[in-house]
DRENPA-883740 format. One line per 4 residues: number of its first residue (from 1); for each residue x, y, z of C-alpha. Coordinates in steps of 0.25 Angstrom, whole numbers, plus 2048, in hexadecimal, padded with zeros to 3 digits. Layout:
<mikols>
NUM) X:Y:Z ~ ...
</mikols>
This chain:
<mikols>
1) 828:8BE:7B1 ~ 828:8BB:7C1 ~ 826:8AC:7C5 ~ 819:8AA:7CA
5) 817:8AC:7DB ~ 812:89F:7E1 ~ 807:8A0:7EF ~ 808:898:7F9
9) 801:88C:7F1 ~ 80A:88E:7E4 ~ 814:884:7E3 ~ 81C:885:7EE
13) 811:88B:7F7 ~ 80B:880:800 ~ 800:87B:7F6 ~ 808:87C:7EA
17) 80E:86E:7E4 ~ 81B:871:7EC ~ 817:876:7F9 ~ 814:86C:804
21) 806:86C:801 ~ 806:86B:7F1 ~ 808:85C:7E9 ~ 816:85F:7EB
25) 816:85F:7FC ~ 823:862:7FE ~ 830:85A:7FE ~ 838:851:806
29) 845:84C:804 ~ 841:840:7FB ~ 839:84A:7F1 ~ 82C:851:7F0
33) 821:84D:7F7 ~ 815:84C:7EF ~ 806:848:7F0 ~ 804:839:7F2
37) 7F6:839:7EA ~ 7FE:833:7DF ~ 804:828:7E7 ~ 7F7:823:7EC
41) 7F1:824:7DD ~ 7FD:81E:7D7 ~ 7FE:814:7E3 ~ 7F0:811:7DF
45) 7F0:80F:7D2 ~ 7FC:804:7D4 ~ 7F4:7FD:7DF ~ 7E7:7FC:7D6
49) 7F0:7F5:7CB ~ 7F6:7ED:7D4 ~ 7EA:7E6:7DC ~ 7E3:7E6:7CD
53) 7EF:7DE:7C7 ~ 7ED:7D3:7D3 ~ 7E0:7CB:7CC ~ 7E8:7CC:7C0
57) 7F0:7C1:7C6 ~ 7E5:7B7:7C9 ~ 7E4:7AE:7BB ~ 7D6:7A8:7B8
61) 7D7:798:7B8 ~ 7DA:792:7A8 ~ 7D2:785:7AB ~ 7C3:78B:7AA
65) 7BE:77D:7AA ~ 7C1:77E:7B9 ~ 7BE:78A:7B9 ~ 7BB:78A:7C8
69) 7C8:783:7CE ~ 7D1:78C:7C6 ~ 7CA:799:7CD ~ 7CB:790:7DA
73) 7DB:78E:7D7 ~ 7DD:79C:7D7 ~ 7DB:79F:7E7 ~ 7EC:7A3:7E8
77) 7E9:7AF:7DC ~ 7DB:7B3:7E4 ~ 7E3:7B2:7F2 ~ 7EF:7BA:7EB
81) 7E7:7C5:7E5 ~ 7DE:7C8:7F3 ~ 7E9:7C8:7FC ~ 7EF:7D1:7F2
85) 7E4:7D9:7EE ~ 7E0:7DC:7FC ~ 7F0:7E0:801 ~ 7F1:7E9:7F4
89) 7E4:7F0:7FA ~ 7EA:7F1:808 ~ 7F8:7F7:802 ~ 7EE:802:7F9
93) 7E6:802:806 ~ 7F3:807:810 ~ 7FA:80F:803 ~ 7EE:819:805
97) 7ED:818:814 ~ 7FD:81B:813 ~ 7FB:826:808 ~ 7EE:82E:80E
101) 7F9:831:818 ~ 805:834:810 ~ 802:843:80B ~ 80E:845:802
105) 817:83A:7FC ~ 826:83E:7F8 ~ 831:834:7EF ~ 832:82A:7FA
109) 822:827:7FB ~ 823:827:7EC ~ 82C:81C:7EA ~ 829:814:7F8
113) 81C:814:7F0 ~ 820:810:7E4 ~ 827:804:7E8 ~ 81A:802:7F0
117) 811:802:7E3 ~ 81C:7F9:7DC ~ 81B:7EE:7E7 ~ 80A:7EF:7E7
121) 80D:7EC:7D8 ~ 814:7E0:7DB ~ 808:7DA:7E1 ~ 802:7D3:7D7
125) 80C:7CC:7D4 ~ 80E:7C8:7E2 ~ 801:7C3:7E3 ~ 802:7BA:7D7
129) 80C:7B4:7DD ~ 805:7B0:7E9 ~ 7FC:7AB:7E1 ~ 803:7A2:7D7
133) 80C:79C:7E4 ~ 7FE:798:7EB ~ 7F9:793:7DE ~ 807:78B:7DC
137) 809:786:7EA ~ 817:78C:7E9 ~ 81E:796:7ED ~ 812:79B:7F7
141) 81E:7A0:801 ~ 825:7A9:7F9 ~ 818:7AF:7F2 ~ 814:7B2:800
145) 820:7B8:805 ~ 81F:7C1:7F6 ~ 811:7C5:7F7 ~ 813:7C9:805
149) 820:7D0:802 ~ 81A:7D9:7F6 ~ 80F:7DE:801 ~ 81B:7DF:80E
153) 823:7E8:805 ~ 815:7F0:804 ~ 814:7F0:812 ~ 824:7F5:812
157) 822:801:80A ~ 815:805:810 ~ 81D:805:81D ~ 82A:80D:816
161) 81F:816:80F ~ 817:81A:81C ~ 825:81B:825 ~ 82B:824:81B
165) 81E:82F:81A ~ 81C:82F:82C ~ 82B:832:82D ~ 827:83F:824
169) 81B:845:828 ~ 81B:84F:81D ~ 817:840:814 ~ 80B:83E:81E
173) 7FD:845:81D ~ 7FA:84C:829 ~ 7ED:843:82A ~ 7F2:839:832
177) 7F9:839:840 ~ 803:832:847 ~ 7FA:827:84C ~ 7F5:824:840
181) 805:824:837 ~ 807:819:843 ~ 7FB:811:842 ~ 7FE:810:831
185) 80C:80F:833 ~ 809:801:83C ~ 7FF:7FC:832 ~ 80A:7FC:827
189) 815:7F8:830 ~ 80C:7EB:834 ~ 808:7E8:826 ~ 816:7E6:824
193) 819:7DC:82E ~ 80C:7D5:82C ~ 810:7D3:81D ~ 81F:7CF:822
197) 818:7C5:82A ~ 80F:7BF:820 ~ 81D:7BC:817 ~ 822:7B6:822
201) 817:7AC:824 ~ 815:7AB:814 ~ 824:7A7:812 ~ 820:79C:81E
205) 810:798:81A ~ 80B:79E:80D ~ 7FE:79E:811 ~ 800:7A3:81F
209) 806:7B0:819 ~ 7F9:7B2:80F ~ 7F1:7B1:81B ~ 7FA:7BD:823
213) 7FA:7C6:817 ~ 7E9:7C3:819 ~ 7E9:7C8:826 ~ 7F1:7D4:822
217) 7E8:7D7:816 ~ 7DB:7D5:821 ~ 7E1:7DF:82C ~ 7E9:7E8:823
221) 7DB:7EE:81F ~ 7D8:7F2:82A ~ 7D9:802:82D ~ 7E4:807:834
225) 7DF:80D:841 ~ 7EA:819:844 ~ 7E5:81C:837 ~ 7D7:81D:839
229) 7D8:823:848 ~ 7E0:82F:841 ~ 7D4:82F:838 ~ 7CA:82F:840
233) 7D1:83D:849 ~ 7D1:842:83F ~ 7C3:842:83B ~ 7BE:846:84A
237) 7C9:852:847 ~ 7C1:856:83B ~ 7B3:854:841 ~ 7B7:85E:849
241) 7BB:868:841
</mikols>
């Protein structure tokens, strides 16, 4: 009985699981590189516990007779779960602005990924710290300096993350150009420093460093205009066509 011949679309042809083209995508040094489609689902699912698991953390008041003044007493658990809420949100907002340009993700983007999810899970617990320091009086400095550092080691594997696919263009979708690897690379490199300077301030005025992480959360919405500029030729290219 002879093997079977494979085309060019059997399994080692371009469009079979290990040509270039197929799930498989080819290798590298550090393994196969496979579709990232799972990352982002699994990345998503870990990110949709995480930010759910947050008002878990806010305890309704005992005393119902004041009923009121206990909901009133509760302002460091509110403050905690929006400022986290809204920076989980910005880290699911830039995992897909990083992963709609990563076309294939091999055993590095796996496990820098991995220890990425394991600090977002982390979160919560940051935030109830925060929360009971500001509720105590004590402490407020080093809850700070730890909320802060859960989210700049964020902002640290980003960075790794993103370096490690623009050094191997084989990682990158061919979507986006230079200009626009530039202008994400900058956005991640200033999150990182703007978060290093809110533990900075935080270890010296608590409040101070609640307010910086703010101003991060307000500007760190905003789009990322390399991004949209690459965007928007590329539209005008397929106008057209």
């Amino acid at each position: 009985m002879t093997e079977p011949v494979h085309g060019p679309d059997g399994p080692d042809g371009p469009d079979g699981p290990d040509g270039p083209d197929g799930p498989g995508g080819g290798a590298t040094s550090f393994g196969v590189e496979r579709d990232p489609a799972r990352v982002v689902a699994f990345s998503d699912g870990v990110i949709a516990i995480a930010i759910t698991l947050l008002v878990l953390e806010i305890r309704p008041p005992h005393d119902t007779r004041h009923l009121l003044h206990g909901l009133a007493a509760l302002w460091p658990s509110y403050l905690a779960y929006v400022l986290t809420f809204m920076l989980i949100g910005q880290v699911w907002a830039n995992h897909h602005i990083m992963f709609d340009h990563i076309r294939s993700a091999d055993r590095v983007v796996l496990f820098l990924n991995t220890v990425l999810l394991m600090d977002i899970a982390l979160l919560p617990f940051a935030a109830s710290v925060l929360a009971e320091a500001f509720r105590d009086g004590h402490g407020q400095r080093t809850a700070v300096v730890f909320h802060g550092a859960a989210f700049a080691l964020l902002a640290v594997l980003f960075n790794v993350i993103w370096g490690y696919v623009r050094r191997d263009r084989r990682l990158l979708s061919t979507t986006i150009d230079a200009a626009g690897v530039a202008a994400i690379s900058r956005r991640f490199r200033l999150g990182l420093i703007w978060l290093a300077t809110a533990i900075l301030l935080g270890a010296l005025v608590p409040v101070l460093g609640v307010a910086v992480i703010a101003a991060f959360i307000l500007y760190f919405w905003l789009p990322i205009a390399g991004e949209i500029a690459e965007a928007k030729r590329r539209r005008r290219r397929g106008h057209r066509t």
